[in-house]
KOLSE-526063 format. One record per residue: x, y, z of N, C-alpha, C, CB in turn; residue in one letter; residue number from 1. Coordinates in steps of 0.1 Angstrom, whole numbers. Atoms other than C-alpha are relative to their C-alpha. Glycine has a CB too. Example, Ala and Ser with C-alpha at 12.3 -4.5 7.8 and 13.67 -1.06 7.14 Angstrom:
REM residues 2
+-------+-------+-------+-------+-------+-------+-------+-------+-------+-------+-------+-------+---------+-----+
!  n_c1 !  n_c2 !  n_c3 ! ca_c1 ! ca_c2 ! ca_c3 !  c_c1 !  c_c2 !  c_c3 ! cb_c1 ! cb_c2 ! cb_c3 ! residuo ! num !
+-------+-------+-------+-------+-------+-------+-------+-------+-------+-------+-------+-------+---------+-----+
!     9 !   -12 !     0 !   123 !   -45 !    78 !     9 !    12 !     0 !   -10 !     0 !    12 !       A !   1 !
!    -9 !   -11 !     0 !   137 !   -11 !    71 !    -8 !    11 !     8 !     4 !     5 !   -14 !       S !   2 !
+-------+-------+-------+-------+-------+-------+-------+-------+-------+-------+-------+-------+---------+-----+
***
This chain:
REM residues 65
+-------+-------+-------+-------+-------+-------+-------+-------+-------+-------+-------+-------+---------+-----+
!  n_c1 !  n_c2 !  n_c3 ! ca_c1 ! ca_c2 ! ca_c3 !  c_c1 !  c_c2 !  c_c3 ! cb_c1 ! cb_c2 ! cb_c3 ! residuo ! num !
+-------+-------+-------+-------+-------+-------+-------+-------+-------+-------+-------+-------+---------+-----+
!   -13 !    -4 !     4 !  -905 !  1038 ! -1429 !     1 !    15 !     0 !     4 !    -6 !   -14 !       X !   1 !
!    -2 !   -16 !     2 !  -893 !  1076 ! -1423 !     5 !     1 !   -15 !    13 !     6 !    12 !       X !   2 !
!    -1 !    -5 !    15 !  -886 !  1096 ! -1455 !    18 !     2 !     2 !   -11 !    19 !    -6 !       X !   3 !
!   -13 !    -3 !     3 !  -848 !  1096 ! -1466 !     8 !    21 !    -2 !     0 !   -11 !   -15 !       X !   4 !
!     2 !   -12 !     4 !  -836 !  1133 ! -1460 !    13 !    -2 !   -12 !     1 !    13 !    13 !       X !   5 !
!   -10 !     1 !    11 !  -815 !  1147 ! -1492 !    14 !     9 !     9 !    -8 !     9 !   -17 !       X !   6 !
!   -13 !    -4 !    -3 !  -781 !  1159 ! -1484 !    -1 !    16 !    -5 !    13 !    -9 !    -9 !       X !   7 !
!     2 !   -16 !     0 !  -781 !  1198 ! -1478 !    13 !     3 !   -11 !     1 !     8 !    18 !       X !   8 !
!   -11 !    -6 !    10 !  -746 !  1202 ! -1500 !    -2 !    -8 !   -13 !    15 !    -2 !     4 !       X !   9 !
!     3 !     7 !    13 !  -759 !  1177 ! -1529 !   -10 !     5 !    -7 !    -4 !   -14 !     2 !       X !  10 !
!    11 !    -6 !    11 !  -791 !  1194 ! -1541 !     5 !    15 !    -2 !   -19 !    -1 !     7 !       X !  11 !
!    -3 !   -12 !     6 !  -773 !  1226 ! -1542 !    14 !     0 !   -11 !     2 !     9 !    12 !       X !  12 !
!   -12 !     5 !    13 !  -741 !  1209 ! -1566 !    -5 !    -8 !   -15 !    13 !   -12 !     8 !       X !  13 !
!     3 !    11 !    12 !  -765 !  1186 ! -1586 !   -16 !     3 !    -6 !     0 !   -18 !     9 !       X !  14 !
!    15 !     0 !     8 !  -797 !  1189 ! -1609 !    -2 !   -10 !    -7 !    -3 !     9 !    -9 !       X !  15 !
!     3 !    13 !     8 !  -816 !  1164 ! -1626 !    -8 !     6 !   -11 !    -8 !   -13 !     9 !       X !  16 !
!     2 !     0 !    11 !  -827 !  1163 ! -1661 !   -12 !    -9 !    -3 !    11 !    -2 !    -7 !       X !  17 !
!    17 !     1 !     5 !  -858 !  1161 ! -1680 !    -2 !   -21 !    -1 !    -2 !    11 !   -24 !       X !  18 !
!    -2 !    14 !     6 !  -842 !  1122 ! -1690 !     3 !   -10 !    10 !    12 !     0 !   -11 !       X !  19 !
!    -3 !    11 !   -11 !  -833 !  1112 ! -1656 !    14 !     7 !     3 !     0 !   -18 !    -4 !       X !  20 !
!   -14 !    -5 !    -4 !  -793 !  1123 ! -1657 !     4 !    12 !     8 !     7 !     2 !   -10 !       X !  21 !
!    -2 !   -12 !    -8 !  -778 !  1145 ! -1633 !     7 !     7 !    -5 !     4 !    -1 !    12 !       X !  22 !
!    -6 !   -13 !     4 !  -762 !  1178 ! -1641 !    13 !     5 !    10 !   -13 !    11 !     0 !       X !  23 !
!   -11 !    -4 !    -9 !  -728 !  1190 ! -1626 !     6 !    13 !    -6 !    11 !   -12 !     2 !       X !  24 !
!   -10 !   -11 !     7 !  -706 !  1221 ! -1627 !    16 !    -6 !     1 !    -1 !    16 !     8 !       X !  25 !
!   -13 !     5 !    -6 !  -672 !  1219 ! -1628 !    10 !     7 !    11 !     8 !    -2 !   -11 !       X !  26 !
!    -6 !    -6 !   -10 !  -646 !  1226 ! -1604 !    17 !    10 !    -4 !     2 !   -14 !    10 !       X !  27 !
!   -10 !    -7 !    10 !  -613 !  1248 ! -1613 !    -1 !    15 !     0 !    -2 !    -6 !   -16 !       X !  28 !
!     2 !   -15 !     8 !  -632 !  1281 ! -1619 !    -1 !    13 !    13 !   -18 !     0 !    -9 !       X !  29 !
!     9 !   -11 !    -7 !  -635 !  1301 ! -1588 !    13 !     9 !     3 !   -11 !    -6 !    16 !       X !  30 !
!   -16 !   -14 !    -9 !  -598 !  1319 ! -1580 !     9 !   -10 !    -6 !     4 !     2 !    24 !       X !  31 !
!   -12 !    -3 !     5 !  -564 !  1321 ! -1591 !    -2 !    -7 !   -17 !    14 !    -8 !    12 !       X !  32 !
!     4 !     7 !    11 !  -578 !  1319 ! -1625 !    15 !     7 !   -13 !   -22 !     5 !    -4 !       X !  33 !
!    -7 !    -4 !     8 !  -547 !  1338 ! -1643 !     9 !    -5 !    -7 !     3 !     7 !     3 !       X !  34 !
!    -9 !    12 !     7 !  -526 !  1311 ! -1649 !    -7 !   -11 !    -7 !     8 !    -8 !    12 !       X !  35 !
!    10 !     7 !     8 !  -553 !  1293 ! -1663 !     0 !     4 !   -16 !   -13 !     3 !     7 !       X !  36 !
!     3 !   -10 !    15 !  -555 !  1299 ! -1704 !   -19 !     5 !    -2 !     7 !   -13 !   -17 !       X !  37 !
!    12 !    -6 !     7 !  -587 !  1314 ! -1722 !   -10 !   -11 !    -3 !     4 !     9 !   -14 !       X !  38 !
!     3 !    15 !     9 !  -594 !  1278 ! -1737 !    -4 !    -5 !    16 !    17 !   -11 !   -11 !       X !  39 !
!     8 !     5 !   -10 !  -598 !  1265 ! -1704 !   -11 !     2 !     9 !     6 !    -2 !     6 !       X !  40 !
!    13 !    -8 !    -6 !  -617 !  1285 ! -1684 !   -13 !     3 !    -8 !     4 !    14 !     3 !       X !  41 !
!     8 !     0 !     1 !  -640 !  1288 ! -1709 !    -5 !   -16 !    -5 !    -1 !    10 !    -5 !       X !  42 !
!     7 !    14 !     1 !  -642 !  1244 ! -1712 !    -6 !     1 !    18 !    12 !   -16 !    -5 !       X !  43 !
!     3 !     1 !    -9 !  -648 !  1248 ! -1674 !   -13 !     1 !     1 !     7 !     5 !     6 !       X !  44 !
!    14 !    -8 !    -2 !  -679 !  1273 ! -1680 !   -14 !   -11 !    -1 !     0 !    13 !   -14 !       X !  45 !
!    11 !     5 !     5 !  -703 !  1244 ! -1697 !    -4 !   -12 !    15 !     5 !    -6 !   -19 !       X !  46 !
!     8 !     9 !   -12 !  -720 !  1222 ! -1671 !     4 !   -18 !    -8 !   -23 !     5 !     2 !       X !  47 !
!    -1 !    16 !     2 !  -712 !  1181 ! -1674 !   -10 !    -7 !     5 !    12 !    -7 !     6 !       X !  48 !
!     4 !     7 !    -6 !  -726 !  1152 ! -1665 !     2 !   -11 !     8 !    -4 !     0 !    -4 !       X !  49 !
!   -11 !    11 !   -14 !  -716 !  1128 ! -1632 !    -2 !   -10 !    -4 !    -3 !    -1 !    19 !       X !  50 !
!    -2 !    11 !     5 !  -703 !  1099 ! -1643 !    -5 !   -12 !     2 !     9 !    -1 !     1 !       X !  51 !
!     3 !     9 !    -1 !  -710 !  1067 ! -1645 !     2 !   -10 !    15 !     4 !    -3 !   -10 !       X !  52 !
!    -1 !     3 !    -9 !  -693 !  1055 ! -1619 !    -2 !     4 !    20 !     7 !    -1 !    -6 !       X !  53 !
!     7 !   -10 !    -4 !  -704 !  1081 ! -1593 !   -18 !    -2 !     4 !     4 !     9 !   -11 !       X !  54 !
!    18 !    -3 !     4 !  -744 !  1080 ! -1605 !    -6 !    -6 !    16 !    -8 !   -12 !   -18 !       X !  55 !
!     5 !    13 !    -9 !  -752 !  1051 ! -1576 !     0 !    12 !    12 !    11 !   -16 !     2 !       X !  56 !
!    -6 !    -3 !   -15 !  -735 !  1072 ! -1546 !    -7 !    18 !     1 !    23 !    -2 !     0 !       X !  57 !
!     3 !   -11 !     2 !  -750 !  1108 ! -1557 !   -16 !    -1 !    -1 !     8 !     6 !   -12 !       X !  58 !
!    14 !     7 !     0 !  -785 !  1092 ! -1561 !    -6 !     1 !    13 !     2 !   -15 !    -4 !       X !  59 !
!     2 !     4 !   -13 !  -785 !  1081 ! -1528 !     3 !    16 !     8 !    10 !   -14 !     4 !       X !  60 !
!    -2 !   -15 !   -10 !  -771 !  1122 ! -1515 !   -12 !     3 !    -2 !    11 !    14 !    -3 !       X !  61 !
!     7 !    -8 !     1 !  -799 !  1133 ! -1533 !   -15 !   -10 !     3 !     4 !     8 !   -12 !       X !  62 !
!    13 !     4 !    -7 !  -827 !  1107 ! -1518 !    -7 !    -7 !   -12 !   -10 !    14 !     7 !       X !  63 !
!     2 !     6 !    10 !  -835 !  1095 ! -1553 !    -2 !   -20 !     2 !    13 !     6 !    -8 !       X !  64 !
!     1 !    16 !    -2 !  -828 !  1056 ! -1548 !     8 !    -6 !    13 !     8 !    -7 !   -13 !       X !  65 !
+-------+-------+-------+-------+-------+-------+-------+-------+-------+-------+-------+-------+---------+-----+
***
């Protein structure tokens, strides 16, 4: 069986954790941030984690399962 390659734009949007879960940033932050309030931009700043429903299909970009 050849090795599954990982998706060249997925290992640079996604990290994985010590527990197994992947890591995400969010999206929102990069321009026309002035209409944006103070409060948001800085919930944007904290990194999340890709959802449940998601996990299966991001797994598979990144060669995992």
């Amino acid at each position: 069986m050849p090795k599954i390659k990982t998706n060249s734009g997925a290992k640079k949007r996604f990290t994985l954790t010590g527990s197994g879960k992947i890591k995400r940033k969010h999206a929102f932050k990069r321009h026309i941030l002035t209409k944006k309030t103070t409060k948001a931009k800085r919930n944007l700043t904290c990194a999340g984690l890709v959802d449940h429903a998601d996990l299966s299909n991001v797994k598979s970009l990144l060669g995992l399962k």
